[in-house]
LUMTIRO-207266 format. One line per field, with one value per residue (C-alpha): residue in three letters; x, y, z negated. Coordinates in pm, whole numbers, plus 50000, padded with zeros to 5 digits. Example, Ala and Ser with C-alpha at 12.3 -4.5 7.8 and 13.67 -1.06 7.14 Angstrom:
<pts>
residu c(ALA  SER)
px c(51230  51367)
py c(49550  49894)
pz c(49220  49286)
</pts>
This chain:
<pts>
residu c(UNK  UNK  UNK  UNK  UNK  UNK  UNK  UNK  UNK  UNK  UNK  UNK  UNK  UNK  UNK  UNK  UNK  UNK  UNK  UNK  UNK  UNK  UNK  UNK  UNK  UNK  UNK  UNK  UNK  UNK  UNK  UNK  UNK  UNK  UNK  UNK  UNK  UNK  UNK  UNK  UNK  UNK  UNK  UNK  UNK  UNK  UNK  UNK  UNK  UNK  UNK  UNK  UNK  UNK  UNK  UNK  UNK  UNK  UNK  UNK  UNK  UNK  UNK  UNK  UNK  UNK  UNK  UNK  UNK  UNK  UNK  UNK  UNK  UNK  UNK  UNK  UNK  UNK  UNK  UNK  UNK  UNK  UNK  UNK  UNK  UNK  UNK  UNK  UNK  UNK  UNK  UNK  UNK  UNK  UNK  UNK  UNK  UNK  UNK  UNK  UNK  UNK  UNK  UNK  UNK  UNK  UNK  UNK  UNK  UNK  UNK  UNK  UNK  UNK  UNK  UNK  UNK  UNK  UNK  UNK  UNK  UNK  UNK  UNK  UNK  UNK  UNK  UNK  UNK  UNK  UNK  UNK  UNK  UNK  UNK  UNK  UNK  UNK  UNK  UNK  UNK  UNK  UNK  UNK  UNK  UNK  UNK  UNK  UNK  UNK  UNK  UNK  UNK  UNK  UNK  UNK  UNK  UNK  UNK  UNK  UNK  UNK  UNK  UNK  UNK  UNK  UNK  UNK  UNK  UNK  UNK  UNK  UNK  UNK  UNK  UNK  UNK  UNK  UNK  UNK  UNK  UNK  UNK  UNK  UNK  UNK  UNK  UNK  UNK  UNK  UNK  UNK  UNK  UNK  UNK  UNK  UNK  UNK  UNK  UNK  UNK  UNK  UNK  UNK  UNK  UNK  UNK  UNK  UNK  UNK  UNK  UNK  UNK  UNK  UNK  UNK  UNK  UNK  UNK  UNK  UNK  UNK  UNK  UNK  UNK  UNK  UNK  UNK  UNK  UNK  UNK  UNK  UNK  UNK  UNK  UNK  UNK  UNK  UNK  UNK  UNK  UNK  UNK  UNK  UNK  UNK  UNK  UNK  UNK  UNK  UNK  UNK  UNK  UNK  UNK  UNK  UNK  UNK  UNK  UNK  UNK  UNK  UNK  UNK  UNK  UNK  UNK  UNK  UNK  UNK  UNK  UNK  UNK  UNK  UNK  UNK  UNK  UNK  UNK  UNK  UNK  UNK  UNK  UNK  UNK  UNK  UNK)
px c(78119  77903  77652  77809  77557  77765  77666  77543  77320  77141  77101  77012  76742  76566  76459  76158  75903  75977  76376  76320  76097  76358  76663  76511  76513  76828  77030  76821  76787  77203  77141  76940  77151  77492  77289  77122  77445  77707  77923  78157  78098  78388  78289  78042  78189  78113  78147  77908  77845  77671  77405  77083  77187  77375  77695  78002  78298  78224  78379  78144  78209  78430  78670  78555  78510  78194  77988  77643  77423  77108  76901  76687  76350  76371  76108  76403  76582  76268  76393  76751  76799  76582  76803  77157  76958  76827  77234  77373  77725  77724  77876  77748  77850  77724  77421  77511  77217  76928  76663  76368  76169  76480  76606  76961  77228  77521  77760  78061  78343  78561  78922  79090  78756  78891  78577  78617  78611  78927  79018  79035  78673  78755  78880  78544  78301  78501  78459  78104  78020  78177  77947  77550  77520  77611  77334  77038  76896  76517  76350  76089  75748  75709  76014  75888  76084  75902  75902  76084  75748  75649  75980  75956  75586  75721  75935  75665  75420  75731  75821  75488  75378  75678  75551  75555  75961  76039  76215  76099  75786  75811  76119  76022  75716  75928  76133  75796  75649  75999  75952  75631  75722  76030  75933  75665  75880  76169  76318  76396  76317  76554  76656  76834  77070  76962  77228  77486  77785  78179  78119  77905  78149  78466  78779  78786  78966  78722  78646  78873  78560  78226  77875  77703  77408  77179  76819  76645  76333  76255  76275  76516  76878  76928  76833  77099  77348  77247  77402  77741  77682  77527  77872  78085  78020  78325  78305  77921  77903  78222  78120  77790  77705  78049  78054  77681  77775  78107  77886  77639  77866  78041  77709  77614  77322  77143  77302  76946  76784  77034  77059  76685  76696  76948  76794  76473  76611  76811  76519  76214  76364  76224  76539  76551  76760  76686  77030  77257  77467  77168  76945  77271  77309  76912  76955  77225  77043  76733  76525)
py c(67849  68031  67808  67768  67629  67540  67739  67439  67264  67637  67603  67234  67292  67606  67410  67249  67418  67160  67260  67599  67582  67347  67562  67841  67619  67476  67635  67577  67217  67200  67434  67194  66864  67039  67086  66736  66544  66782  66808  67099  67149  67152  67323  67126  66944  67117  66948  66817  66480  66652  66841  66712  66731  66907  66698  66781  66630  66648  66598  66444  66492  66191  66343  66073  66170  66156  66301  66465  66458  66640  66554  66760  66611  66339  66087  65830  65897  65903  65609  65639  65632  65295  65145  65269  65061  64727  64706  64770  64907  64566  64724  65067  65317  65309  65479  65639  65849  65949  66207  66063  66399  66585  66378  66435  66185  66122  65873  65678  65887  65712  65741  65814  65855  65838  65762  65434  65648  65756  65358  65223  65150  64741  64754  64971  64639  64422  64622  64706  64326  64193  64520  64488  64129  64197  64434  64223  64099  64023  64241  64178  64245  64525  64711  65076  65043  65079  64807  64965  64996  65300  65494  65351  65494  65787  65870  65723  66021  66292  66163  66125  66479  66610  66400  66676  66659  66293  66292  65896  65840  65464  65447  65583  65401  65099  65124  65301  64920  64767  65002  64773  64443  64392  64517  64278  63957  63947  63632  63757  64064  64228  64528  64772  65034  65193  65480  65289  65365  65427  65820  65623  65404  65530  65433  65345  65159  64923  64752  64867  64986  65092  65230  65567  65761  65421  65488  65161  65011  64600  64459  64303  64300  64339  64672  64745  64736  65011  65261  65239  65134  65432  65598  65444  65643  65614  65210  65198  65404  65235  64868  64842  64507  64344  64607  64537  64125  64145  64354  64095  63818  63919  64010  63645  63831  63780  63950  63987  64125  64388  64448  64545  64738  64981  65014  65124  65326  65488  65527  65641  65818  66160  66441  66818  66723  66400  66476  66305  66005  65793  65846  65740  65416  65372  65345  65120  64876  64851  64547)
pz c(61414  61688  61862  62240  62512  62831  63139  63320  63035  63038  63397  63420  63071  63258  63620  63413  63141  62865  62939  62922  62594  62463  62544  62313  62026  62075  61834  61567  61612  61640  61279  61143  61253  61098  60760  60740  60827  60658  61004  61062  61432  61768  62094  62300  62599  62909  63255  63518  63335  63053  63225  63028  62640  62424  62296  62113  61865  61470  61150  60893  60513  60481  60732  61014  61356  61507  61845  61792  62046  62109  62407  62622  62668  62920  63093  63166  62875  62576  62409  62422  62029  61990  62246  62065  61775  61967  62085  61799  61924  62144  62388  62349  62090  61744  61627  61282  61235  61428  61406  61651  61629  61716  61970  61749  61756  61550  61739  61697  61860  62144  62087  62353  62512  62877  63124  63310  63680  63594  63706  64030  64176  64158  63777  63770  63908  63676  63337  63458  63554  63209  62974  63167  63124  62728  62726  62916  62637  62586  62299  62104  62197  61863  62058  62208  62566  62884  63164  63490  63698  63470  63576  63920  63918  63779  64094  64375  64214  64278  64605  64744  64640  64894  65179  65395  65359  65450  65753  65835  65671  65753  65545  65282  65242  65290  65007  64795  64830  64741  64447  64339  64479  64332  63980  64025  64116  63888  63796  63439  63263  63029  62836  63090  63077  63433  63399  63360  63612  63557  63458  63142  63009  62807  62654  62250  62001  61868  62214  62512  62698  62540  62702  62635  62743  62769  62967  62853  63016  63035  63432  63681  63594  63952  63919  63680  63968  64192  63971  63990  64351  64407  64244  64483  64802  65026  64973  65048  65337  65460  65399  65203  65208  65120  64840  64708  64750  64578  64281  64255  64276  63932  63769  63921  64044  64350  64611  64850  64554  64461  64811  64880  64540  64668  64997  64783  64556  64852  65129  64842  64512  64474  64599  64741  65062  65258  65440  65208  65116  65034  65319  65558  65300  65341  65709  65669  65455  65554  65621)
</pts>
């Protein structure tokens, strides 16, 4: 079967150096991942969810399904595979092999595989607010992950070098400080998911909902619920702070906290256009 990279991977790979350099070896590594694992190949799933790795349906030797996944190199994302491992398909997806130097995947397949957006956005809280908590667990200190003030850092040095852009400085040095304050004063600090949202959860057969696509690093669990927050638009811009309490309330998180971490996230993450959904929310929610 001919190697197939979807149109938008290609674009999404070639907006960085490491993408582009990446991209060209691509079809090798997908070669070499085939070989070692004795998969016969399916076409790569191509849609705007899959925009920063290269993922498609296999069939391994035994005649089991499986997903490979190859992943494009990735500050949030580095240790993706070692956090597949620390969960242990509890509740994300099994690890079945893993190539750390390839960034290649093999994965349990979800059957029917139907993401949990396709669900109402309330059914979305509740599945969401019964599969983080499962996942904040505390690892051990030999563990590779990253605590959240090194991605947090990560996205003050991006934002600040576009200074010139911000359209309300003050805000957005607001939420920079949040940034540091609140990394600084969690309660607890746990393994997170930090990408996990409705588009990130799917349909299977061994659980009735399982996680994918993990971005671990240790910090606040409050943090954990500005994602699918932030995937909620029409409910956020219409009522943000019932939405954001009712959130918290099932994670039995606290709602002030998750509260000012939206605001941050909203008024000081690194973005092209400051015109958008989350500079609105950011004025909406700020201290």
């Amino acid at each position: 079967m001919a190697i197939v990279i979807p149109e938008l991977l290609q674009a999404s790979c070639r907006s960085t150096p490491e993408g582009r350099a990446w991209l060209t070896r691509l079809p090798q590594l997908i070669r070499e991942a085939e070989d070692r694992w004795s998969l016969e190949l399916g076409a790569p799933w191509d849609s705007p969810d899959v925009t920063a790795s290269w993922v498609a349906p296999v069939r391994r030797s035994n005649g089991s399904q499986a997903v490979l996944k190859l992943g494009m190199p990735h500050f949030e994302a580095e240790h993706e595979l070692e956090g597949l491992r620390f969960w242990s398909g509890s509740p994300t997806v099994h690890l079945l092999e893993g190539d750390e130097a390839a960034n290649a995947m093999l994965l349990e397949r979800c059957v029917p595989g139907t993401p949990l957006r396709t669900r109402p956005e309330v059914e979305q809280d509740e599945v969401l607010s019964e599969i983080l908590p499962r996942m904040w667990r505390v690892p051990k200190p030999s563990t590779p992950f990253r605590h959240l003030s090194e991605m947090l850092d990560y996205w003050a040095d991006e934002t600040r070098a576009h200074s010139s852009t911000w359209p309300d400085a003050g805000m957005v040095t607001q939420g920079l400080r949040l940034f540091e304050s609140l990394a600084d004063s969690a309660p607890t600090e746990v393994l997170l998911a930090t990408d996990l949202h409705a588009g990130n959860v799917l349909r299977a057969e061994r659980e009735p909902w399982l996680a994918i696509d993990p971005k671990p690093f240790v910090g606040d669990p409050a943090y954990d619920a500005t994602q699918h927050l932030f995937n909620c638009p029409t409910r956020m811009i219409g009522d943000p702070i019932e939405t954001i309490n009712r959130f918290a309330d099932l994670l039995g998180l606290s709602r002030e906290r998750v509260r000012l971490w939206t605001f941050a996230r909203a008024a000081a993450e690194p973005r092209g256009e400051w015109d958008d959904f989350k500079w609105s929310l950011a004025h909406r929610l700020r201290p």
